[in-house]
Each structure stands twice: as structure tokens, then as C-alpha cells.
C-alpha positions as CSV (number, residue, x, y, z in Angstrom):
1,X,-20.9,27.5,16.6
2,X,-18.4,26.3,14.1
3,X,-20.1,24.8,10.5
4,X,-18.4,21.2,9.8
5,X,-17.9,20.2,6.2
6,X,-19.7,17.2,6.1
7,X,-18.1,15.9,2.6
8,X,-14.6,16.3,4.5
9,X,-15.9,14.7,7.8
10,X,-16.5,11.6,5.6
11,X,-13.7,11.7,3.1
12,X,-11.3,11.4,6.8
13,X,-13.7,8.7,8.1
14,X,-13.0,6.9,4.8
15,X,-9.2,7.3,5.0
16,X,-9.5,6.1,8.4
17,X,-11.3,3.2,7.7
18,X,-9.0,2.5,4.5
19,X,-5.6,3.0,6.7
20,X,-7.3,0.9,9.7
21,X,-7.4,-2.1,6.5
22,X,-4.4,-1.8,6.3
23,X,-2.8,-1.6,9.7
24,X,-1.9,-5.7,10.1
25,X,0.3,-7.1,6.8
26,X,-0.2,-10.3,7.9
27,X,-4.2,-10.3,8.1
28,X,-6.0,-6.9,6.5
29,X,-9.3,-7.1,7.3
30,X,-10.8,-8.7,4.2
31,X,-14.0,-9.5,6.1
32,X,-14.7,-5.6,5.9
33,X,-13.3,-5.1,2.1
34,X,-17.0,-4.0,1.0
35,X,-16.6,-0.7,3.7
36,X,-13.4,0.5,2.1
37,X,-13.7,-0.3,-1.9
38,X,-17.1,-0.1,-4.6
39,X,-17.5,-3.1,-5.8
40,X,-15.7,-1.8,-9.4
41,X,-12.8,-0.9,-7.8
42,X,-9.5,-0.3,-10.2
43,X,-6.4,-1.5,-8.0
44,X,-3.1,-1.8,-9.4
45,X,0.4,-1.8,-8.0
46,X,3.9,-2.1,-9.7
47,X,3.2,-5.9,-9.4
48,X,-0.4,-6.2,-10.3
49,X,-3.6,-4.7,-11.8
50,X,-6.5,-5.8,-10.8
51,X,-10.5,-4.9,-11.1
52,X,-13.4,-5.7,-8.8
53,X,-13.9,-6.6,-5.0
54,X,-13.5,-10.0,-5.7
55,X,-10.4,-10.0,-7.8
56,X,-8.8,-7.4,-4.8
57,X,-9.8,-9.3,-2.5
58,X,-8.6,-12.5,-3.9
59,X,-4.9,-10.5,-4.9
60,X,-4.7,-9.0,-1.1
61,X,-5.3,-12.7,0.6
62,X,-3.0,-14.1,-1.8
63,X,-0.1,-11.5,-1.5
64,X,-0.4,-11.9,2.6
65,X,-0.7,-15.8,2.6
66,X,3.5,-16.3,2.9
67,X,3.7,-12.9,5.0
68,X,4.9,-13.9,8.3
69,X,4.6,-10.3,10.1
70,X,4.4,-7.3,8.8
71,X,2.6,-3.2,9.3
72,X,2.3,0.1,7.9
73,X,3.2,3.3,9.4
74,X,1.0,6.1,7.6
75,X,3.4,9.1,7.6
76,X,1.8,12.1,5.6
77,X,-1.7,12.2,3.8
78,X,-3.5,15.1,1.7
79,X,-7.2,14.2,1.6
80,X,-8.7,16.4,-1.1
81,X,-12.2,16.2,-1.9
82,X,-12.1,13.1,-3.6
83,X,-8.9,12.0,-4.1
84,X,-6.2,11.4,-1.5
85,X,-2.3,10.6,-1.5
86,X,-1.0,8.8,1.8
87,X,2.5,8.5,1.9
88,X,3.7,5.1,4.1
89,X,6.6,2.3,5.2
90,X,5.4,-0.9,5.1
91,X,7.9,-3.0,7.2
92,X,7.7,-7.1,6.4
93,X,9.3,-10.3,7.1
94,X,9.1,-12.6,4.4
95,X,10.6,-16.2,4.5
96,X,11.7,-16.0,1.0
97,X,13.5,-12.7,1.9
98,X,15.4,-13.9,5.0
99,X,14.3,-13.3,8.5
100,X,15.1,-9.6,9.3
101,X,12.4,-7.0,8.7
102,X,12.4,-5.3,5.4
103,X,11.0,-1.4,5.1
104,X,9.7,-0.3,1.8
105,X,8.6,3.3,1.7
106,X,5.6,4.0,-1.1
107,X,2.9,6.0,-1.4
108,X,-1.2,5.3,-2.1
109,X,-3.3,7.4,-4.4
110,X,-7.1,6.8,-3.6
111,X,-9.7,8.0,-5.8
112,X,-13.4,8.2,-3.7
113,X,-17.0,9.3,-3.7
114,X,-18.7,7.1,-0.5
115,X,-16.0,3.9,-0.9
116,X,-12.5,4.2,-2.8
117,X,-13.2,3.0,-6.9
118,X,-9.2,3.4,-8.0
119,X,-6.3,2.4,-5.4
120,X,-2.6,3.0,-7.3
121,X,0.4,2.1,-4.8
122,X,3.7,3.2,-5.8
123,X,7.0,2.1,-4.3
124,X,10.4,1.0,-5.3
125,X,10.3,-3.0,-6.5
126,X,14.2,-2.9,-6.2
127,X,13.9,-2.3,-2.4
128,X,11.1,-4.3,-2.0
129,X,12.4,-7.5,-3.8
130,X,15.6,-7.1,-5.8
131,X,17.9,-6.0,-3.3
132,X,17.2,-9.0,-1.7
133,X,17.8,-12.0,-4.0
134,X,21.6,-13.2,-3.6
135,X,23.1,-11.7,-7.2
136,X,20.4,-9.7,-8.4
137,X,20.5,-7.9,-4.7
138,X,24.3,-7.1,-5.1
139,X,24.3,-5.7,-8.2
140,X,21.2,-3.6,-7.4
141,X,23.1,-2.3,-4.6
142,X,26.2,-1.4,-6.6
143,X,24.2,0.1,-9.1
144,X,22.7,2.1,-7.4
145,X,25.9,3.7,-5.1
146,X,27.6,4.0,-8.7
147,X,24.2,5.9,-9.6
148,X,24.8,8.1,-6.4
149,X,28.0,9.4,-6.6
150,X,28.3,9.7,-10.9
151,X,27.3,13.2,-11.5
């Protein structure tokens, strides 16, 4: 009879239940916000910092409101015993950003006893946003090849 690690059996269910949140861009499952995050949850992303279930949940509606599709596909995680690093693509439309689908690739550090009490996101703003916006986009883009091949 194998012994199970019940502190690791619930840090996955938690992760599950965090990237199962997640899975729709468009509408996260805010009705279920209180399973995933303690009430004095520290959230912040390059964008936004933000404390408390009701100020998340408030930033999360708001930020998928103009959203018209959008997903995450969880590539990698390392799930220690309470912390946990899930690496991701989030792929959007946006009708400010033009009709194709954007890709963003970031990564989530969650910090957890029963529910997650500090969610960083990291990802690049520049191919999120910038490299999209007419002027700003090109010269982004330029920078960034001239960037590449300077050494």
C-alpha cells in the first residue's frame, strides 16, 4: 500500500481548481473566486496591484468585460509545498487590438496554505499591448530586432 502525501494531494487540487478559473478569458468563474483565493489575497500583475477578494474580483470582471474570446494553455508547473510557478500562453482577441488572436506567454507565482493569499503574473506588456498600437507597435518591433542582432 503506497502512503499519499495529503498536503501535496491538496496543494494539486488547489492548482487545479486555480487553473480550471482560469480556463475561459472571456468569463473566469468569478462565482467560485472564494474556492481559489483567502479573502486577503495580494494580486498584482505588471498592470495592476490589487488586495482583497473583492477588489480581485472587481479587477478580473473588469479586465474580461471588452475580451471578446480568449484561453490559457498551462504549459509547465512546479507545485512546491506552498508555493507554485505555472508557466502559460494566454491567447486573446481584443477589439482594441484588431481581430486576430494575440498569444502572450507569462508565468504565475501562487503563494498557498488552504486557498492562494498572493498571485504575481509576469509577462511581457510589450507583446501583450505595445506591439500592437499603430506607432508604438512598430517601433517596439524594430527595437527589439535591432536588440537581437546588436551583440
Amino acid at each position: 500500500m503506497q502512503a499519499r502525501n495529503l498536503h501535496s494531494d491538496s496543494a494539486n487540487e488547489l492548482i487545479e481548481r486555480f487553473k480550471d478559473f482560469y480556463k475561459d478569458v472571456k468569463r473566469p468563474k468569478l462565482d467560485a473566486i472564494g474556492d481559489v483565493y483567502a479573502s486577503t489575497v495580494k494580486f498584482r500583475d505588471p498592470v495592476h496591484q490589487v488586495q482583497g477578494l473583492a477588489e480581485l474580483h472587481a479587477y478580473l470582471s473588469d479586465a474580461c468585460e471588452n475580451v471578446e474570446s480568449g484561453r490559457f494553455e498551462f504549459l509547465d508547473q512546479l507545485v512546491g509545498k506552498d508555493t507554485a510557478y505555472i508557466k502559460w500562453n494566454m491567447y486573446f482577441s481584443h477589439p482594441k487590438l484588431g481581430k486576430e488572436t494575440h498569444v502572450v506567454r507569462g508565468m504565475s507565482q501562487i503563494q498557498f496554505t488552504d486557498r492562494i493569499f498572493y498571485h504575481e503574473d509576469v509577462y511581457d506588456m510589450g507583446q501583450m499591448i505595445y506591439e500592437h498600437v499603430p506607432v508604438v507597435g512598430w517601433a517596439v518591433k524594430k527595437l527589439r530586432k535591432r536588440m537581437a542582432t546588436e551583440r
